[in-house]
N, C-alpha and C positions, 0 to 999 in steps of 0.2 A: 504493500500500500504506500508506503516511503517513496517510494522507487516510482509509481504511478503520479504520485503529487509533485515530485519536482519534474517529472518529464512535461504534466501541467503549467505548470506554473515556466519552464525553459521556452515551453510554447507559445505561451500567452506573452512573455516578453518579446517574441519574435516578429509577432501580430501585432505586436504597441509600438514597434519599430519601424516595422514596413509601412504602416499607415502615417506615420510621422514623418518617412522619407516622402510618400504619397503627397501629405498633405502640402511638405515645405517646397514640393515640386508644382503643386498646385497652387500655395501661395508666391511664389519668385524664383528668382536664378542666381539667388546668393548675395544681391549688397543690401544695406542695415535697410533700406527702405522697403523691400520686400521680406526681410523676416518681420519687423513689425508687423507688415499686413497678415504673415504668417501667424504670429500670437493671436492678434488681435482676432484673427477668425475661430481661432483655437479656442479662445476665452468664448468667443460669441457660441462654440458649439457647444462646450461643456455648461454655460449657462443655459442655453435650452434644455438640454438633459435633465440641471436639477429643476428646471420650473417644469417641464411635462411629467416629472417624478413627484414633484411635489402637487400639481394640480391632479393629476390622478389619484395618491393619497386623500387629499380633501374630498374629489367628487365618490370616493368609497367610503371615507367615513360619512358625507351627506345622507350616502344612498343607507349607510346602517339607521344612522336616524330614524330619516322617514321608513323603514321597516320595522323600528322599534317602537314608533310612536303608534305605526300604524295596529301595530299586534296591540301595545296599551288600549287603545279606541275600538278594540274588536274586542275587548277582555271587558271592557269599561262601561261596552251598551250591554254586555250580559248582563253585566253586575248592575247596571241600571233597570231591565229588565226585574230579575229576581229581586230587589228591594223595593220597587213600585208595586211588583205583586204583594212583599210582605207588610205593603204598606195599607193594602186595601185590605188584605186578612185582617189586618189591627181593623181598621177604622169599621169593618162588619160585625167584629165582636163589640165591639166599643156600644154602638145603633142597637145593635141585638141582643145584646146582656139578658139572660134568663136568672144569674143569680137570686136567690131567695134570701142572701145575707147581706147584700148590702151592693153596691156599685163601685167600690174602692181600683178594683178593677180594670173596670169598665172604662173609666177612666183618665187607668195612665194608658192602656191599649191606645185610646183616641188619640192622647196626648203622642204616646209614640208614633202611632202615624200619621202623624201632623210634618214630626220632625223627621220622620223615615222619609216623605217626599219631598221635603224641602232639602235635604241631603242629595237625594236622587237629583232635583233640578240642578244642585248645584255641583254635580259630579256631571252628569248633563250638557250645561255649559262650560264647565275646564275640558271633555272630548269634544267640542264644537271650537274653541279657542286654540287647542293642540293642533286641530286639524286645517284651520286656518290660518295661524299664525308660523306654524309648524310644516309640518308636513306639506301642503301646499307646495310654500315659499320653495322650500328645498328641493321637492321633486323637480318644478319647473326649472332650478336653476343646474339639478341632475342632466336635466332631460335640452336644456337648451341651445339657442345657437347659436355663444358669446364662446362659450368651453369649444365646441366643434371647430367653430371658423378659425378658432386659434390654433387649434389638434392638427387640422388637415393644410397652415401654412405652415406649419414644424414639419410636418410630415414633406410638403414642397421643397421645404427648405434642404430636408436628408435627401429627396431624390435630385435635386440638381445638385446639392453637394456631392452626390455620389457618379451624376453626370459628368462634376467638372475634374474632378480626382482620376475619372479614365480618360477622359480629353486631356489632362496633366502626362500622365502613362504616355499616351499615343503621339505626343508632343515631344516627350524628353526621348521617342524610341526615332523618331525621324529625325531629331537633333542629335544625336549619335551614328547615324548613317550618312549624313552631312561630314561630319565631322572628322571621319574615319575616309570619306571620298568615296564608299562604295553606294551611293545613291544616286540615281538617275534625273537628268534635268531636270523633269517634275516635279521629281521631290521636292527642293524649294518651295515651287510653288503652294505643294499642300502643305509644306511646315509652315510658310508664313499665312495660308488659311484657316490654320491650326492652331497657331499662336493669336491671330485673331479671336476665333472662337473662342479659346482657353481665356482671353484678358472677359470678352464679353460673361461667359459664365459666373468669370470670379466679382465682377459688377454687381451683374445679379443677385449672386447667392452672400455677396454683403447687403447689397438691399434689404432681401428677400428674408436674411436671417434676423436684421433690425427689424423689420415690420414684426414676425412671430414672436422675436423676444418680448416685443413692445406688447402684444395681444396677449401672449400667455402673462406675463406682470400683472397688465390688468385684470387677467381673470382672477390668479392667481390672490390678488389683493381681494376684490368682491369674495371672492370663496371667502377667506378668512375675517372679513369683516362680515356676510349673513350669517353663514355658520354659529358665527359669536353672538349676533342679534338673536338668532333663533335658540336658541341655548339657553338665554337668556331670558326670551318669552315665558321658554318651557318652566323654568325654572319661578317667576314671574307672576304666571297662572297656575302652576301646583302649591305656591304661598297663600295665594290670595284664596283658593278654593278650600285648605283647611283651614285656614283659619276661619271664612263662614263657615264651615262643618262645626267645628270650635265651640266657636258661639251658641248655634244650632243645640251640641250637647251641652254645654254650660246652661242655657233656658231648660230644658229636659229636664235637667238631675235638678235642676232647682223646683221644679213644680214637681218632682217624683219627691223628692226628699222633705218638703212642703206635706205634699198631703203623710205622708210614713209618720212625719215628725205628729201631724195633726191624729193619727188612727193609735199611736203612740201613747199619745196623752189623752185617749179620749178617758172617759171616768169609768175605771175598774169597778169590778164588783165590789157594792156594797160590807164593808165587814161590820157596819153597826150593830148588826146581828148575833155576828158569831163570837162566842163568847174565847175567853185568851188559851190560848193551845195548853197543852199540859204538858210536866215539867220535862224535858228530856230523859231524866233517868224512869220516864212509864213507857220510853220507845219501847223495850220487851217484853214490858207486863199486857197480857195478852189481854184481858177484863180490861182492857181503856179501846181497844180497837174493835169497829163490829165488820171488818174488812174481811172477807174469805176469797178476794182477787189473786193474792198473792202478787208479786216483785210485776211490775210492767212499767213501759215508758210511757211518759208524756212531754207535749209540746208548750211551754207558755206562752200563753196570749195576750197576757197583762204584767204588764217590770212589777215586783216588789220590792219593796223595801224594810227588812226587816227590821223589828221596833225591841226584839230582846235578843239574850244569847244562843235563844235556842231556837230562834227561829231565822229561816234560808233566805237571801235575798237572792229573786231571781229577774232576770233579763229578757222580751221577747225575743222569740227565737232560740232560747236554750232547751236543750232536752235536758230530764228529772226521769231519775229512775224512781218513782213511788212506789216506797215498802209498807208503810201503813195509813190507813184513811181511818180517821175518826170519826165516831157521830156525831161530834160538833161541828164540820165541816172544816177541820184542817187537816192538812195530811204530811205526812213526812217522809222525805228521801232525802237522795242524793244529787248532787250538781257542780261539776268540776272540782269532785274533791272534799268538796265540802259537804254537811250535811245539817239537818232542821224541822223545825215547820213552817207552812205555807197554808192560803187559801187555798182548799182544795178546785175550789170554782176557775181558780187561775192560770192553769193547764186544764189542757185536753188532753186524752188518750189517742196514742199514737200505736197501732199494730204492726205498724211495715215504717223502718227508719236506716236512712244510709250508715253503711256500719263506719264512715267519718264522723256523720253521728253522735253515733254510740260513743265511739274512741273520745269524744269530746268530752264527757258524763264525768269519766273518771281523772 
């Protein structure tokens, strides 16, 4: 492999050679005013090189772009789709509440799909702004005829370059058959129709090679100046769209948390009634309990807050393992550890509970 890479590389300098002696036969016949011209072409070639190198780079990254934006805005009206649908599921239960205990609900459903479609519109409009600001922009300027017309005078520019470099060949081989005497009267006459041709070329393909430099720059520039505007957009209107999303849930959680805080405090059950729990050392004594449920869980529905040592403060939403219910209407268990009494009325019984649940109890 050693041995293959430098007979490579032995090769490729022979070919960077030949086209150098090519070129300098193409640009002059040896005094400082025709190697100038000779650089100076040289530079004009290798600058087209990196600008059709670099303008192809940009119109590939363009073109990833607008394929990426464009899969976002195909992903985007799903997602618009499926949230508009869950939007009117909400707002039908919301209308149609059959509940028998209350509307609590009912309610936030409505509320949720209030802001479920005001989300959607406004995801909505960020895929109608991506696709017009965006994607559009870029494609046309993928697809247009600024980038070509400048493509196909690079490309003029290599085929008369590559014209005038064998008119160079075919010039320096008659001016060596001159030279040496073994050429025939004519000859002259086609060397010096030859050397005409060859100065004409090299006119040309300075021209020719200023105009494409000139056309690819400018594209070159535009690429890198939309590209950046568009990027920018994109960037721009996915701000601007969560942050009304934002907003959106900030009003939400405030009117959810609103009425939770309101269903929260509504007025527990009555304990004027029920007389003061008994003492904790009667949790065993079996004549204080008329319970024959035995151990089960429950849910509470109302915070307590306990007024002695023996009785449990509990939290809505805690689960309570309840080991004894009294006939006075307290009951006693357990709740994170801790244990007491409570109003029985203040949990519900619960048969079926996630065993996270559970794990909480203790």
């Amino acid at each position: 492999m050693e041995a293959i890479r430098k007979q490579a590389s032995w090769i490729r300098e022979q070919v960077a050679r030949q086209q150098q002696a090519v070129l300098k036969q193409f640009g002059g016949y040896g005094n400082s005013d025709n190697i100038t011209t000779y650089d100076a072409q040289l530079q004009q070639h290798r600058k087209l090189e990196k600008l059709y190198i670099s303008t192809r780079a940009a119109k590939h990254f363009q073109r990833d772009i607008v394929r990426g934006v464009e899969g976002y805005i195909v992903t985007g009206s799903k997602q618009v789709e499926i949230g508009t649908k869950l939007s009117e599921d909400c707002r039908k239960y919301g209308v149609e509440n059959t509940c028998t205990t209350g509307n609590t609900l009912a309610k936030a459903a409505s509320s949720f799909s209030r802001a479920r479609a005001l989300m959607e519109k406004e995801r909505a409009t960020l895929l109608k702004a991506l696709t017009t600001q965006v994607a559009e922009p870029l494609r046309a300027m993928v697809m247009g005829a600024p980038l070509e017309d400048a493509r196909h005078l690079a490309q003029r520019y290599d085929r008369m370059r590559q014209e005038g470099e064998a008119q160079a060949v075919e010039v320096a081989r008659r001016q060596a058959k001159v030279r040496e005497g073994t050429a025939h009267p004519e000859m002259a006459l086609k060397l010096e129709a030859g050397e005409a041709k060859l100065q004409d070329l090299k006119s040309n393909v300075a021209t020719l090679g200023k105009e494409a430099a000139a056309a690819m720059a400018a594209v070159e520039a535009q690429q890198q100046r939309l590209t950046l505007q568009r990027l920018i957009a994109t960037v721009e209107a996915e701000r601007a769209y969560h942050q009304r999303v934002l907003q959106i849930l900030d009003q939400l959680e405030g009117e959810m948390t609103s009425e939770r805080q309101r269903i929260e405090s509504a007025s527990s059950p009555s304990k004027e009634n029920i007389p003061a729990p008994p003492a904790y050392e009667e949790i065993n004594d079996v004549s204080t309990s008329t319970d024959s449920m035995g151990y089960f869980l429950g849910e509470v529905m109302y915070s307590y807050q306990a007024e002695s040592d023996v009785e449990l403060s509990l939290s809505i939403g805690d689960y309570v393992v309840i080991r004894k219910v009294s006939n006075n209407g307290w009951a006693e268990g357990e709740c994170k550890g801790k244990a007491g009494w409570f109003p029985f009325g203040y949990i519900e019984r619960r048969d079926r509970v996630l065993a996270s649940k559970v794990a909480q109890v203790f």
